[in-house]
C-alpha positions as CSV (number, residue, x, y, z in Angstrom):
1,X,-30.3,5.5,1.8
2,X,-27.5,7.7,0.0
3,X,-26.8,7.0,-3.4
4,X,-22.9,7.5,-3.8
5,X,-20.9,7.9,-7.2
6,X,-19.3,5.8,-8.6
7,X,-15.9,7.5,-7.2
8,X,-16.8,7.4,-3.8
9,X,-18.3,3.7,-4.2
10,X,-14.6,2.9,-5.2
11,X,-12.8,4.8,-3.1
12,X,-14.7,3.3,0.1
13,X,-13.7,-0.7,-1.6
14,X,-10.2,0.6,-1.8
15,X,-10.6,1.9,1.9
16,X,-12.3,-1.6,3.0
17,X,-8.7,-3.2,2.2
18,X,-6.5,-0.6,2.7
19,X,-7.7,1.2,5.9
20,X,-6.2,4.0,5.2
21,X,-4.5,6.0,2.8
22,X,-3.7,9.7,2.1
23,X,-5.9,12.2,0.3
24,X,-3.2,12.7,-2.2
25,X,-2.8,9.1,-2.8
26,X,-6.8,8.6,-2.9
27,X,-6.3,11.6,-5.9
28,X,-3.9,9.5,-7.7
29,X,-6.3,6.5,-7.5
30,X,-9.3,8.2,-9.0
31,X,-7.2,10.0,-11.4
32,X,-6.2,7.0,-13.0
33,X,-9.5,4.9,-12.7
34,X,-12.4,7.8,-13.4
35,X,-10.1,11.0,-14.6
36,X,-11.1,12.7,-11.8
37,X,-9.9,16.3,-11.1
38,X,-8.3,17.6,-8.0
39,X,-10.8,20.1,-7.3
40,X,-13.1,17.1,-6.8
41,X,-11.4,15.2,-3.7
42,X,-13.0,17.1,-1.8
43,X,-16.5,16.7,-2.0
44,X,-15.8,13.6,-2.6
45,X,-14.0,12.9,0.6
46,X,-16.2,15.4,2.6
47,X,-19.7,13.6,1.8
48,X,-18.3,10.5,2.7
49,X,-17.2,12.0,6.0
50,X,-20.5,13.9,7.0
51,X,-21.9,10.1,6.0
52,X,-19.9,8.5,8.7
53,X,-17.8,6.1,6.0
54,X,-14.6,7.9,6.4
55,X,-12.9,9.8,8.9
56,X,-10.1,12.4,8.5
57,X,-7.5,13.8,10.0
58,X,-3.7,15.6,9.1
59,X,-4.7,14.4,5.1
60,X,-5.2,10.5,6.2
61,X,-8.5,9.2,5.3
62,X,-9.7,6.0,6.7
63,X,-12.7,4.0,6.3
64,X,-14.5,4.1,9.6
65,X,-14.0,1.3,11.7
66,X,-11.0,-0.2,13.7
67,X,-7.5,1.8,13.8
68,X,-5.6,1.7,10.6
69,X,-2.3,0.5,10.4
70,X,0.3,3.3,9.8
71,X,2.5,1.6,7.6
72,X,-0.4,1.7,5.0
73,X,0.4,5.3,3.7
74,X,4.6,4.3,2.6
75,X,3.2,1.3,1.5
76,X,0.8,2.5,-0.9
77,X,3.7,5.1,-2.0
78,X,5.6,2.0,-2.7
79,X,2.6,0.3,-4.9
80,X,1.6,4.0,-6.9
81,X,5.6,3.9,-7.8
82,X,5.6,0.4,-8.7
83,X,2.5,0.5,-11.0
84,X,3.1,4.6,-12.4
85,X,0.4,3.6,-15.2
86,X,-2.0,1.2,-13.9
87,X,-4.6,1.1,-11.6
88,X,-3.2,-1.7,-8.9
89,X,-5.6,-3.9,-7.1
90,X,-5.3,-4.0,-3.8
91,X,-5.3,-6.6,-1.2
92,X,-4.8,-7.2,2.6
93,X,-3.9,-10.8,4.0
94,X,-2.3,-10.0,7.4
95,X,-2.0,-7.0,9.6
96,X,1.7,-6.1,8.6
97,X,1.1,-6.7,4.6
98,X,-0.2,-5.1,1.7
99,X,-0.5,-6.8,-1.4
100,X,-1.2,-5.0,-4.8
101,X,-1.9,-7.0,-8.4
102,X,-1.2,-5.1,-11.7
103,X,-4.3,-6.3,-14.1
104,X,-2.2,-5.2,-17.1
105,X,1.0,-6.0,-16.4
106,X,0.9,-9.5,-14.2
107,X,2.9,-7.9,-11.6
108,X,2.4,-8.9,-8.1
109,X,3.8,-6.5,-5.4
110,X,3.9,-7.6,-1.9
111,X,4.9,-4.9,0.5
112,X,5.7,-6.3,4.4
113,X,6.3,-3.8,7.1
114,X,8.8,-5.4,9.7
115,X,8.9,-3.4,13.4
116,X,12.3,-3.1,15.2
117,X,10.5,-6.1,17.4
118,X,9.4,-8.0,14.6
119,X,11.4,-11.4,13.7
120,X,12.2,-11.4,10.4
121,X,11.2,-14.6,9.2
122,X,7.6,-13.7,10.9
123,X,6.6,-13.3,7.1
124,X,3.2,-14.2,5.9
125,X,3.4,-17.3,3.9
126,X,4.1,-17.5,0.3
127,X,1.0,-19.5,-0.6
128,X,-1.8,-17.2,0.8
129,X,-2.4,-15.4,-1.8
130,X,-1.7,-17.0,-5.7
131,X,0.9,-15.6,-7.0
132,X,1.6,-14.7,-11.0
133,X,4.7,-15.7,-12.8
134,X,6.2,-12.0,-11.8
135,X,6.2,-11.2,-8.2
136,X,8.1,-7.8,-6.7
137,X,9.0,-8.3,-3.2
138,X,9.1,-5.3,-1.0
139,X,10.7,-4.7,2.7
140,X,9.2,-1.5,4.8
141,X,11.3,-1.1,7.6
142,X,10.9,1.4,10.3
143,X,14.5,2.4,9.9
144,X,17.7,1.6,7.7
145,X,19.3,-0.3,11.0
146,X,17.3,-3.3,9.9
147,X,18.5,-4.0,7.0
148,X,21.9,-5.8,8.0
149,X,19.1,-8.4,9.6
150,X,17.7,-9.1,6.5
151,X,19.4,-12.6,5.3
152,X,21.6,-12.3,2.4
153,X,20.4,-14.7,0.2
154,X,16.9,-13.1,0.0
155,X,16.3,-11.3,-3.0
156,X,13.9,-8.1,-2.2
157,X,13.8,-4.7,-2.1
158,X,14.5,-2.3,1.0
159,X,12.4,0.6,1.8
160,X,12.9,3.2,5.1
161,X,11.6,6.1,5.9
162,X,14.7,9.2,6.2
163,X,14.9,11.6,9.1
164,X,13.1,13.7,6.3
165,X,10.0,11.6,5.9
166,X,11.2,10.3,2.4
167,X,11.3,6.8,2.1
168,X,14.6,5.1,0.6
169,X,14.5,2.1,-1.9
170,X,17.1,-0.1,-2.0
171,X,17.7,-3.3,-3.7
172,X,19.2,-5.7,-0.9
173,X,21.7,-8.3,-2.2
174,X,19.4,-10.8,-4.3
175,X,21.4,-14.1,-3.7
176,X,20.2,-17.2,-4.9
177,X,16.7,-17.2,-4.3
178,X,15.4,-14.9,-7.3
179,X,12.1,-14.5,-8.0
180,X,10.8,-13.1,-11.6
């Protein structure tokens, strides 16, 4: 039996909910939970590997296991911009959401990826996970076409990858239905 650090134990838990995530984004993570350095992703990432817990390829980890979503990678973008100073805590309810809770702050971010094919009201619900008194809102779409779908009286943000690979963020109209 291999005895991990406590960086790697972390970074496979993050994994477990996640699925997948980018080197650089697994840097941030330990960064801001241990202070690790950059020289040390890795060995970190490589032991895991030889291990069998993580597999690697074009700077995507993943845990091993099932295929990852890949949406995952914007969306934890998305979350590491929301929370620059905190370590977010992140959860997985459906196949097309990431969810991510601010300990310090309160701040709930919920991230939904919607396909071209995707209905839009095919949302998960609102009471699956409990939600805190301040709760961000966040649309991944796979392009900026979509967003003359989304109804105007929902009050969220947009996010869609450019022709560049950067994603956009976009506040869409907000209406009636505000949330903290």
């Amino acid at each position: 039996m291999r005895f991990w650090s406590p960086e790697q134990k972390y970074l496979l838990e993050v994994l477990k909910k996640t699925g997948c995530m980018r080197k650089s984004q697994a840097l941030a993570l330990l960064h801001r939970q241990f202070g690790t350095s950059p020289n040390a992703i890795g060995p970190i990432c490589r032991q895991l590997r030889d291990a069998g817990y993580l597999r690697e390829f074009d700077g995507v980890i993943s845990a091993a296991g099932p295929q990852y979503e890949p949406f995952i990678p914007n969306a934890i973008d998305l979350i590491l911009a929301i929370f620059p100073r905190e370590l977010p805590i992140f959860e997985r309810t459906a196949r097309n959401s990431l969810y991510a809770l601010g300990a310090q702050s309160g701040l709930l971010a919920r991230v939904f990826f919607l396909s071209r094919e995707q209905k839009i009201f095919a949302l998960p619900e609102r009471d699956i996970v409990a939600e805190p008194a301040s709760t961000l809102t966040v649309l991944l779409l796979e392009d900026a076409t979509q967003a003359g779908r989304i109804p105007s009286d929902l009050s969220c943000l947009l996010a869609y990858p450019e022709q560049n690979g950067k994603l956009t963020l976009k506040q869409h109209n907000g209406g009636k239905n505000h949330e903290n």
